[in-house]
C-alpha positions as CSV (number, residue, x, y, z in Angstrom):
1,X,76.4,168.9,129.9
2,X,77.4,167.7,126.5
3,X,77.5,163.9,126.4
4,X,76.0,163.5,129.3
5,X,75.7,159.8,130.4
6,X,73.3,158.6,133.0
7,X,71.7,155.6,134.4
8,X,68.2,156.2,133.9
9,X,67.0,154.6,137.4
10,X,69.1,156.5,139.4
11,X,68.0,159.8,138.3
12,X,64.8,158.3,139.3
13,X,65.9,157.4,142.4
14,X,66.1,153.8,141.5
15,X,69.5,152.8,140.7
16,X,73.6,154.1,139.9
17,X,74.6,156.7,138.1
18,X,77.7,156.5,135.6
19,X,79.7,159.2,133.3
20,X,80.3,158.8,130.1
21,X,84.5,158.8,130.5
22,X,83.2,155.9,132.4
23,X,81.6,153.8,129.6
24,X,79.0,150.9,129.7
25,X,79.9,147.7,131.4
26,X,80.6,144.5,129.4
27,X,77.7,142.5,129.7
28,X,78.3,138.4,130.2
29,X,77.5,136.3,127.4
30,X,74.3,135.7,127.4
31,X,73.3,132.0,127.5
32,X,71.5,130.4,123.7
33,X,67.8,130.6,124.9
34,X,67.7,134.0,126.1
35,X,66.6,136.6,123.3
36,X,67.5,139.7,125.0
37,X,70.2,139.8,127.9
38,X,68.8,139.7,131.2
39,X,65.0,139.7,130.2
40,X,62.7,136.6,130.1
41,X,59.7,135.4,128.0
42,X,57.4,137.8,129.4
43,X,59.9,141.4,129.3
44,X,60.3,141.0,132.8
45,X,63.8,141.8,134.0
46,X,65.5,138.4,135.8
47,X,68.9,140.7,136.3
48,X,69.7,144.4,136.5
49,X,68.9,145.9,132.9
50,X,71.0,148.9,132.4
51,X,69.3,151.6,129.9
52,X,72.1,154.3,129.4
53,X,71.1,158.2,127.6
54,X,73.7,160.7,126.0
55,X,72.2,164.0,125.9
56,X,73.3,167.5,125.9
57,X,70.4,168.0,128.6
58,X,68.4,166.4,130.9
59,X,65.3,167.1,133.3
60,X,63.7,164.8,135.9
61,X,60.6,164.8,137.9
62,X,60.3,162.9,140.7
63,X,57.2,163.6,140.7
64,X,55.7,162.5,137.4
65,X,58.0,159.5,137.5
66,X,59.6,160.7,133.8
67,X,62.9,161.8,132.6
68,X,63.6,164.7,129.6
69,X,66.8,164.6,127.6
70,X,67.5,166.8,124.4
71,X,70.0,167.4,122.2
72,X,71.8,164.7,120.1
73,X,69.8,162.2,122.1
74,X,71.1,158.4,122.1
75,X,69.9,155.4,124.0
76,X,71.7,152.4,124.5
77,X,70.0,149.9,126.0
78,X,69.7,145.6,125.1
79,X,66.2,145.7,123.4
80,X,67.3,148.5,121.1
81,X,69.7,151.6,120.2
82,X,67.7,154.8,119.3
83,X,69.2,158.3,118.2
84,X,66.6,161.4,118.3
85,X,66.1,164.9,119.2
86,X,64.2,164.7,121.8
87,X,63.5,161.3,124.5
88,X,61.6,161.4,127.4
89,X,61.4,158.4,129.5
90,X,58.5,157.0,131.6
91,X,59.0,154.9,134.7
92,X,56.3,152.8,135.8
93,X,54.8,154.1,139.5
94,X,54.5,151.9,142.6
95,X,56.1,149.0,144.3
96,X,57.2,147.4,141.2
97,X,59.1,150.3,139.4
98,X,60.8,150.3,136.0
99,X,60.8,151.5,132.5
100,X,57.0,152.3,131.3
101,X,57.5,153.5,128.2
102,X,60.0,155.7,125.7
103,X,59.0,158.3,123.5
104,X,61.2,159.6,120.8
105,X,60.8,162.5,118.6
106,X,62.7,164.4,116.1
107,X,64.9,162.6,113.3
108,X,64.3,159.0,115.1
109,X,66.9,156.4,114.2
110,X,66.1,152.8,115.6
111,X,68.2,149.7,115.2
112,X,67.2,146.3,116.7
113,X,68.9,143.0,116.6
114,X,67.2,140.2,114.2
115,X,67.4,137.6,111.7
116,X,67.7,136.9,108.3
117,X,65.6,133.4,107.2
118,X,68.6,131.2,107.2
119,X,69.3,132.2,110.7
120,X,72.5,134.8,110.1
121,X,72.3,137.4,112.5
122,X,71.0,141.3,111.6
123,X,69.6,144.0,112.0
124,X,66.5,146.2,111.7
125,X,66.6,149.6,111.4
126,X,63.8,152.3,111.0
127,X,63.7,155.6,110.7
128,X,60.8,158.2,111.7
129,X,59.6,161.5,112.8
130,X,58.6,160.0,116.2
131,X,59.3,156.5,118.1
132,X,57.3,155.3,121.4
133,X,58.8,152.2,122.6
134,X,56.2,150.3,125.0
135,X,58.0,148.3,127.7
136,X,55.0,145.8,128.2
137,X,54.8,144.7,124.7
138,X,58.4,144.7,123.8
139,X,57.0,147.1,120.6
140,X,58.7,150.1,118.8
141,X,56.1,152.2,117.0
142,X,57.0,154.3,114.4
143,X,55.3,157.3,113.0
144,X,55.8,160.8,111.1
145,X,56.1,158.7,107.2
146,X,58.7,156.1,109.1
147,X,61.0,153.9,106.7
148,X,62.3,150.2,107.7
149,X,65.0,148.8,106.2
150,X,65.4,144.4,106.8
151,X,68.9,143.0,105.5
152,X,68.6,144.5,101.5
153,X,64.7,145.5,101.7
154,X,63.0,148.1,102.8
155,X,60.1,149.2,103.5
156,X,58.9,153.4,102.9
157,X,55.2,154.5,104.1
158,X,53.4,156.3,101.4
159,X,51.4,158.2,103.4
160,X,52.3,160.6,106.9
161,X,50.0,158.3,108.7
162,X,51.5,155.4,108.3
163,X,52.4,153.3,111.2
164,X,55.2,150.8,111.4
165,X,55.9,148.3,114.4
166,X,59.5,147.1,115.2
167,X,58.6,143.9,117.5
168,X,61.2,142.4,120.4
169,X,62.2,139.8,117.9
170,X,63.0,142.4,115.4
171,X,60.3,141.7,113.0
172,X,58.3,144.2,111.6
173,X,54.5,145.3,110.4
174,X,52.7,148.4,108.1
175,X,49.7,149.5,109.4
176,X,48.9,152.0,106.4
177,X,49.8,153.3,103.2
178,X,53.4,151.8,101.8
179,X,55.9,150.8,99.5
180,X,58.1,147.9,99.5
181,X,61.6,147.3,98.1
182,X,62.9,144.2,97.6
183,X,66.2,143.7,96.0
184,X,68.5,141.2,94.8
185,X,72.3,141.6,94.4
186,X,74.3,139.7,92.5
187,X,76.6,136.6,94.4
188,X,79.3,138.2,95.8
189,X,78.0,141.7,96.3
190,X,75.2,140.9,98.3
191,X,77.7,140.9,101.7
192,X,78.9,144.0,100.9
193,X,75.7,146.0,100.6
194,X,73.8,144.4,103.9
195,X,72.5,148.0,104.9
196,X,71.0,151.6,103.0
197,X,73.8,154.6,103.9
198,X,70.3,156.9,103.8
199,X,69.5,155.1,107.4
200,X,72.6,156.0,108.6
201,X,73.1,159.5,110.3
């Protein structure tokens, strides 16, 4: 069941189901207001939101509304990519079904979409022991001493409890012990150093 892909609401009974040979479907260009495609002001989903999970297994229950997946764990989705261990997946109960909430465990990569002061386009990336991302809020809460890297600066908890918050926008808060890098390049280099190799896996 290696590289298993799977369309988490179908699984769940509440949508299609589609391989990995397969692939994701290209998305339409989102028009300039919208932040995240197919999501409005308040997370709500205007359009079909496709969250898509690579696994080498997966469990579901019906049930409990929640889906299991382990093994070189990856989630693509538009409000963030995540690479772990271990995911399981909450769907909310009821007539008005959908994503609840994601928790992520084991060797966590996130990356979110943000920007840089001037504008530029980038990205946020964090790493952590765990990740629970809260579909309500739009948040991404990391824990187990997380790390968050911003364009060249980063951001290292000092202390296991330390908790660090990803937002929808890609901005980010410490709650707890930490230290914070900021560095400078020279002109020229800067654009060639955008992101830490140590987030990457």
């Amino acid at each position: 069941m290696k590289n298993l892909a799977l369309f988490i609401f179908l699984c769940l009974g509440l949508g299609p189901v589609q391989s990995f040979a397969q692939g994701a479907a290209t998305a339409a260009k989102p028009p300039e207001k919208k932040k995240i495609p197919g999501i409005d002001a308040t997370l709500h989903p205007r359009e079909p939101v496709t969250t898509e999970v690579y696994a080498d297994e997966a469990f579901f229950d019906s049930v409990k509304y929640l889906g299991t997946f382990t093994g070189h764990v990856k989630v693509i989705d538009p409000r963030f990519n995540l690479q772990a261990d271990k995911l399981t997946i909450y769907v909310r109960k009821g007539d008005n079904q959908g994503l609840e909430k994601v928790v992520a465990g084991g060797n966590v990569a996130v990356v979110r979409d943000s920007k840089e002061a001037n504008g530029t386009p980038s990205k946020t990336v964090g790493r952590a022991e765990t990740a629970t991302y809260i579909a309500a809020t739009g948040n991404l809460e990391l824990k187990g001493t997380p790390r968050v890297q911003q364009g060249l600066n980063m951001q290292v908890a000092t202390s296991p409890d330390t908790v660090m918050i990803i937002n929808q926008d890609g901005q980010f808060s410490t709650h707890g012990p930490s230290r914070t890098d900021i560095r400078q390049e020279p002109a020229g280099e800067a654009a060639d150093k955008k992101t830490d190799p140590s987030l990457n896996r």
